[in-house]
LUMLONU-109995 format. One line per 5 residues: their letters; for each residue z, x, y of N, C-alpha, C. Coordinates in steps of 0.1 Angstrom, whole numbers, plus 5000, padded with zeros to 4 digits. Example, Ala and Ser with C-alpha at 12.3 -4.5 7.8 and 13.67 -1.06 7.14 Angstrom:
REM residues 2
as> 5078/5132/4943/5078/5123/4955/5078/5132/4967  5071/5128/4978/5071/5137/4989/5079/5129/5000 .
This chain:
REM residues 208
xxxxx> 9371/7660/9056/9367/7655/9069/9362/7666/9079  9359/7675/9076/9350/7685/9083/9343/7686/9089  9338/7679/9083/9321/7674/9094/9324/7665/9102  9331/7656/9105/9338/7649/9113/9338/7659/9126  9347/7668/9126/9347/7675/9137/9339/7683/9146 .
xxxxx> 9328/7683/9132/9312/7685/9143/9304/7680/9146  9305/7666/9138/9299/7651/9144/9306/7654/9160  9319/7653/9159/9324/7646/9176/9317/7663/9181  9323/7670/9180/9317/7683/9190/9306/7686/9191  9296/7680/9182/9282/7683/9186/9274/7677/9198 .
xxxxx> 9286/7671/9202/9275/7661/9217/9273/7672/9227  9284/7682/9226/9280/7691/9232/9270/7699/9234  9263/7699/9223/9251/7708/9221/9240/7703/9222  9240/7691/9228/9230/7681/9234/9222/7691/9245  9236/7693/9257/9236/7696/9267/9227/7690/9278 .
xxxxx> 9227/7695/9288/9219/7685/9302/9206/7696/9302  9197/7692/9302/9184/7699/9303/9181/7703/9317  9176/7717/9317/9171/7716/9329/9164/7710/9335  9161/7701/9344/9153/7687/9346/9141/7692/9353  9131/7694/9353/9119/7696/9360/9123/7708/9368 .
xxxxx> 9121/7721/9358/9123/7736/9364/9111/7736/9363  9101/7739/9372/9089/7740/9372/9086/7751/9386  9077/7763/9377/9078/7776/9381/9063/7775/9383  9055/7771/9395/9038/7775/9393/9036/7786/9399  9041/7798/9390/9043/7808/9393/9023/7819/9389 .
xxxxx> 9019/7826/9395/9006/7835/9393/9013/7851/9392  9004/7857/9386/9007/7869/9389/8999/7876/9397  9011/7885/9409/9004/7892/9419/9003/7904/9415  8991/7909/9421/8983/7920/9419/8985/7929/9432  8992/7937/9431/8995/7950/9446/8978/7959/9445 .
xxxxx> 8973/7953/9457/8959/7958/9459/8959/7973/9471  8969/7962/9483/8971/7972/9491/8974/7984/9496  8975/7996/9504/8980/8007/9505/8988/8008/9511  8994/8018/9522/8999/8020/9531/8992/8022/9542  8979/8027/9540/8970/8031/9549/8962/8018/9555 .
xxxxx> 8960/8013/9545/8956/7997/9549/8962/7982/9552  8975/7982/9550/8981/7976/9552/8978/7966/9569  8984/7966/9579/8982/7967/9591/8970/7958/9593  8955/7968/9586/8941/7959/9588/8946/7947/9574  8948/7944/9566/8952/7934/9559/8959/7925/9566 .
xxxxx> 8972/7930/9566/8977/7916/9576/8969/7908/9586  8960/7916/9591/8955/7909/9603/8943/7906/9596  8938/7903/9588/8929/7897/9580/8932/7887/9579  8946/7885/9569/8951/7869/9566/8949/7861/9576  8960/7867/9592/8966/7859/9597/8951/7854/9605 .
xxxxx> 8939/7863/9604/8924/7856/9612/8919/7846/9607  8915/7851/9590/8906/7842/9581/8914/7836/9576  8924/7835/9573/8932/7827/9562/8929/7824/9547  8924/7839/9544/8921/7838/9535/8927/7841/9524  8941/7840/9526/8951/7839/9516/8962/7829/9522 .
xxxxx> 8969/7821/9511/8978/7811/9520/8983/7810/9505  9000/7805/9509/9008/7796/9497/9017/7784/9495  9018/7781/9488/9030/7769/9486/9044/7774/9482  9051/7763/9495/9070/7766/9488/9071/7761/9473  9073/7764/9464/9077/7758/9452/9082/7750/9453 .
xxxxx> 9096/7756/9462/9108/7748/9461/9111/7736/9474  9102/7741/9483/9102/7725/9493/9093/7717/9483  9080/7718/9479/9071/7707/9472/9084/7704/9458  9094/7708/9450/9101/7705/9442/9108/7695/9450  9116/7696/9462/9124/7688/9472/9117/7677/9474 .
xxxxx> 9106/7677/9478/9101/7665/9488/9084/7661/9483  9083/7662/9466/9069/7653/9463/9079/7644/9456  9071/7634/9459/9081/7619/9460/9079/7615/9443  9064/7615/9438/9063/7614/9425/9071/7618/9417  9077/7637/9421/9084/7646/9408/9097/7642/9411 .
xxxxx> 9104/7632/9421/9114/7629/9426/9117/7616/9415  9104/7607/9415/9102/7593/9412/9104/7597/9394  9101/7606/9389/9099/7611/9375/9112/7616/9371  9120/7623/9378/9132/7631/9375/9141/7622/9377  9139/7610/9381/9151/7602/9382/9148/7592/9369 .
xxxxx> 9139/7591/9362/9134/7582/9354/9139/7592/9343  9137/7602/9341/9135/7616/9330/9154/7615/9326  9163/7611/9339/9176/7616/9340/9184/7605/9334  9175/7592/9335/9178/7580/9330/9180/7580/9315  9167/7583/9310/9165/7585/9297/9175/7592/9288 .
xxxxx> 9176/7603/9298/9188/7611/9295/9204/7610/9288  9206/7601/9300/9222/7594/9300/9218/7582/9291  9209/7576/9287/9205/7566/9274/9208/7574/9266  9205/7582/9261/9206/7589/9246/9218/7598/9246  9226/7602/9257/9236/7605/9257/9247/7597/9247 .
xxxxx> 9248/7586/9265/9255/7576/9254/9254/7571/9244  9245/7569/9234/9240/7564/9221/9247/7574/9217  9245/7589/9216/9252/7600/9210/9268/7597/9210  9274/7590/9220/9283/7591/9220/9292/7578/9217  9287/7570/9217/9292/7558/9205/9289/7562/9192 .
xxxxx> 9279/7562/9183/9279/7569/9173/9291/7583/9171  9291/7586/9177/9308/7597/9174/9314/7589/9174  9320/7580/9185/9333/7570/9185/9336/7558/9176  9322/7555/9171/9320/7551/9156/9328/7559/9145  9321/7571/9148/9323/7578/9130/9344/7583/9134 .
xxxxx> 9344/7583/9146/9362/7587/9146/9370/7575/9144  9365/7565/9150/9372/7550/9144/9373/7553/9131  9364/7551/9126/9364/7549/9108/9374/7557/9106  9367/7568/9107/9379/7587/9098/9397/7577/9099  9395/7575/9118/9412/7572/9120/9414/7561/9112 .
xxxxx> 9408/7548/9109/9413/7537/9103/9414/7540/9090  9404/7549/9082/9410/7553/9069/9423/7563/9066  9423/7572/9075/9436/7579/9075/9451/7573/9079  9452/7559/9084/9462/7549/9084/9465/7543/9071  9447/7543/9067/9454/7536/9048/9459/7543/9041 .
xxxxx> 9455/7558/9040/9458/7564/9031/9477/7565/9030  9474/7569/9046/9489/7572/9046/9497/7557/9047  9497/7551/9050/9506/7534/9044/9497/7530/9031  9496/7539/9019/9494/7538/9004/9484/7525/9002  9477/7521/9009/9468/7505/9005/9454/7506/9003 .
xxxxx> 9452/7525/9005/9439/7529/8998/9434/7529/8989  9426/7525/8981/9424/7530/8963/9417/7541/8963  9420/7554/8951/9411/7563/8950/9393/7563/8948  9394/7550/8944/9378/7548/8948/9375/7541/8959  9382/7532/8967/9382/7528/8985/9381/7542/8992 .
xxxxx> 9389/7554/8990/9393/7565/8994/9375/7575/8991  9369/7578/8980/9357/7582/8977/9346/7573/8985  9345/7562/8983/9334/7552/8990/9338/7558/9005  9349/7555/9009/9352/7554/9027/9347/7574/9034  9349/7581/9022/9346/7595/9024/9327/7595/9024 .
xxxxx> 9326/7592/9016/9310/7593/9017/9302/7587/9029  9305/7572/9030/9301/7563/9041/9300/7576/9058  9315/7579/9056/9316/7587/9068/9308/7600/9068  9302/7608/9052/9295/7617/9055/9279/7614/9058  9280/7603/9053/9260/7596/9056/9262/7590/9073 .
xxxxx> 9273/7586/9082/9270/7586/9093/9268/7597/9101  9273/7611/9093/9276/7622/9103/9261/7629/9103  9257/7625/9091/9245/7629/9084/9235/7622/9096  9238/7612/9095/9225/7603/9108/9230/7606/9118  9240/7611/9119/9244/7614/9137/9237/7629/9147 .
xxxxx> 9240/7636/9130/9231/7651/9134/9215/7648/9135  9207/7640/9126/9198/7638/9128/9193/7632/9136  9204/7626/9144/9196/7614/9156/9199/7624/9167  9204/7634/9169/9207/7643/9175/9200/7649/9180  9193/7658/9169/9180/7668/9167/9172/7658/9170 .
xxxxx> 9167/7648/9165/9154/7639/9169/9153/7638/9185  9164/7634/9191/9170/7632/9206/9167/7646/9215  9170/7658/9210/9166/7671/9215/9151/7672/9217  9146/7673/9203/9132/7674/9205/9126/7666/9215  9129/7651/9218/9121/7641/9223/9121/7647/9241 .
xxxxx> 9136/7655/9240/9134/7651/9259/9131/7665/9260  9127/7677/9252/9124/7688/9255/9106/7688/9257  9105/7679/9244/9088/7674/9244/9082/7665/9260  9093/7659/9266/9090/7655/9276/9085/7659/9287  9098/7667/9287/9100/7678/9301/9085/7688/9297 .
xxxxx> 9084/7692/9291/9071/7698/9284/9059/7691/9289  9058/7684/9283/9043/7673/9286/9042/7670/9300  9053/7667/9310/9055/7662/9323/9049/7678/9331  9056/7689/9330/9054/7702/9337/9042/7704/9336  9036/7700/9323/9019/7704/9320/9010/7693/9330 .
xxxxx> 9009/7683/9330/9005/7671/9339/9011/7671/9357  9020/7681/9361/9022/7678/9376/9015/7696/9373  9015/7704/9368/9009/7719/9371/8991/7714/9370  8990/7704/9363/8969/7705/9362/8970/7692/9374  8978/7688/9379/8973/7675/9392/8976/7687/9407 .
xxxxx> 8991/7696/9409/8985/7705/9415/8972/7714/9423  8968/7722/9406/8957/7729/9403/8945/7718/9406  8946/7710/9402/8931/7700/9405/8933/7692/9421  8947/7697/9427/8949/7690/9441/8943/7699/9452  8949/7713/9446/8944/7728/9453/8927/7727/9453 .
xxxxx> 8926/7723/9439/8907/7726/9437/8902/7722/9451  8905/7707/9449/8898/7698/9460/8900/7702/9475  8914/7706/9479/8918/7709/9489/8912/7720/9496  8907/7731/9482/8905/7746/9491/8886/7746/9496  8877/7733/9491/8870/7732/9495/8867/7734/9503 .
xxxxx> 8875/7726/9519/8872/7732/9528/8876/7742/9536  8892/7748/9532/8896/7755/9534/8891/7769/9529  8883/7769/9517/8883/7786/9515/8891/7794/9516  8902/7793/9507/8909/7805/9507/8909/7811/9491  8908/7827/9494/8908/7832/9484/8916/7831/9474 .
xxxxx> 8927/7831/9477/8942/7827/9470/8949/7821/9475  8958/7814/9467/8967/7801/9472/8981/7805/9461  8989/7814/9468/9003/7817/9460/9009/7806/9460  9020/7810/9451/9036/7802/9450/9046/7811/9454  9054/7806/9463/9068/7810/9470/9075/7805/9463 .
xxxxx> 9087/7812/9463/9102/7806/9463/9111/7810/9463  9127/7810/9466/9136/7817/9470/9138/7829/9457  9136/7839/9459/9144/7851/9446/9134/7848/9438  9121/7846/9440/9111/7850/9433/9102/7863/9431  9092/7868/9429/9084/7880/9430/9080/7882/9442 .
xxxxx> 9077/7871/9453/9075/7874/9469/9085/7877/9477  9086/7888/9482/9097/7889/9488/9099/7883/9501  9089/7880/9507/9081/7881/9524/9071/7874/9524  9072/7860/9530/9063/7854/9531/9057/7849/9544  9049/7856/9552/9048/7847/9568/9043/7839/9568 .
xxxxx> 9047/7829/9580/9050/7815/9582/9031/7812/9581  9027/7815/9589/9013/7808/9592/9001/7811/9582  9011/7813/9568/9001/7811/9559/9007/7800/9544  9018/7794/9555/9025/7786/9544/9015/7768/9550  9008/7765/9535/8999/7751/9540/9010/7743/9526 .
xxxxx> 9025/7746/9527/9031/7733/9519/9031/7725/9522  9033/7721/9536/9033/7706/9546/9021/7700/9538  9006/7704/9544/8995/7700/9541/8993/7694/9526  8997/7704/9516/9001/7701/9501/9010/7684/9496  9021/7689/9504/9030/7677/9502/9023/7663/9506 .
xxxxx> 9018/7665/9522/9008/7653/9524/8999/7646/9516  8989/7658/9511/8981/7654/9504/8985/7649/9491  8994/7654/9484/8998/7649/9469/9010/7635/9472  9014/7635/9480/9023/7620/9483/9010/7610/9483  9004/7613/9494/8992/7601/9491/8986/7595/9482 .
xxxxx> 8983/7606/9467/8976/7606/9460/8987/7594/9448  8997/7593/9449/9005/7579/9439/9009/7571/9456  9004/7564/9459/9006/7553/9470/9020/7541/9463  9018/7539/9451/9022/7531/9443/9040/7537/9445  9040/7546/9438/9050/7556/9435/9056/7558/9444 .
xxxxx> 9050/7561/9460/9055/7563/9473/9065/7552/9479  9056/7540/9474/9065/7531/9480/9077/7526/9471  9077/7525/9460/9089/7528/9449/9102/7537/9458  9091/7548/9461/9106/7560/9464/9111/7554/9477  9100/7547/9483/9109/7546/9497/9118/7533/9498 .
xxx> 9115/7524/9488/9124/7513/9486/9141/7519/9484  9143/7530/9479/9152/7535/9471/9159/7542/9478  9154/7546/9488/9160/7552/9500/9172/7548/9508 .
């Protein structure tokens, strides 16, 4: 009954996924000097020709990745629990056969049948397991790729008339250390991409 014990302990190794860690992170390029510094700053803050996004306010407050992560978390705790009946399946059994054995009303071949049965559940338990891993990692995957190109294709549109040369990503304990305020256009961002699922919006706000 060995495997028994890593049927039940393996739910652990499920574990909770990190739910929409999503890093639209660029790499910055140190152009500046010390000498020029000063005229830089006062570049941005004229033309605005550099501006960025909070990561982590648009992570807080786009209503879509809100509307998605609660659907994503759902899914979640579905296949949890499925994992976890399936164990309390395969421990029923183990316990009700180890009552026969020990009150003698087992037969040596009830006793081989009842051993095997329990190793072809443990067998589908691991596999429905691993199938279950893959599915919500492929998710969370597929979903980060589709809110990073709606983004990028939100920015496209947006920097039309803005013109700006670059459009960073902020976030707390990230590679920016310093970010001044009047070149943060997250507000603007959040507006614009809330609009863009009308549908979705009002979903979230029913929920409220």
């Amino acid at each position: 009954m060995k495997n028994l014990s890593t049927a039940l302990s393996a739910l652990a190794l499920i574990g909770v996924l990190v739910l929409f860690g999503m890093h639209f992170s660029k790499n910055d390029k140190k152009t500046a000097t010390e000498s020029n510094t000063k005229t830089s700053v006062e570049t941005f803050n004229s033309t605005g020709k550099i501006a960025y996004v909070n990561i982590d306010s648009l992570e807080a407050n786009y209503l879509y990745l809100k509307t998605e992560k609660k659907k994503f978390e759902k899914r979640q705790a579905d296949m949890m629990a499925e994992l976890e009946r399936s164990a309390q399946q395969i421990q029923n059994d183990y316990i009700a056969m180890q009552r026969k054995m020990q009150a003698g009303t087992l037969t040596p071949a009830e006793k081989d049948a009842g051993e095997k049965r329990l190793m072809q559940m443990d067998e589908s338990y691991r596999t429905r397991k691993d199938a279950l891993q893959v599915q919500l990692v492929k998710e969370q995957d597929e979903f980060n790729k589709k809110l990073q190109a709606e983004l990028d294709a939100f920015l496209a549109e947006y920097n039309k008339d803005k013109k700006f040369d670059y459009i960073l990503s902020y976030s707390k304990g990230g590679s920016i250390m310093f970010a001044n305020k009047s070149l943060d256009i997250t507000e603007d961002v959040l507006k614009g991409m809330n609009t863009r699922n009308p549908v979705v919006n009002e979903a979230e706000k029913k929920n409220k």
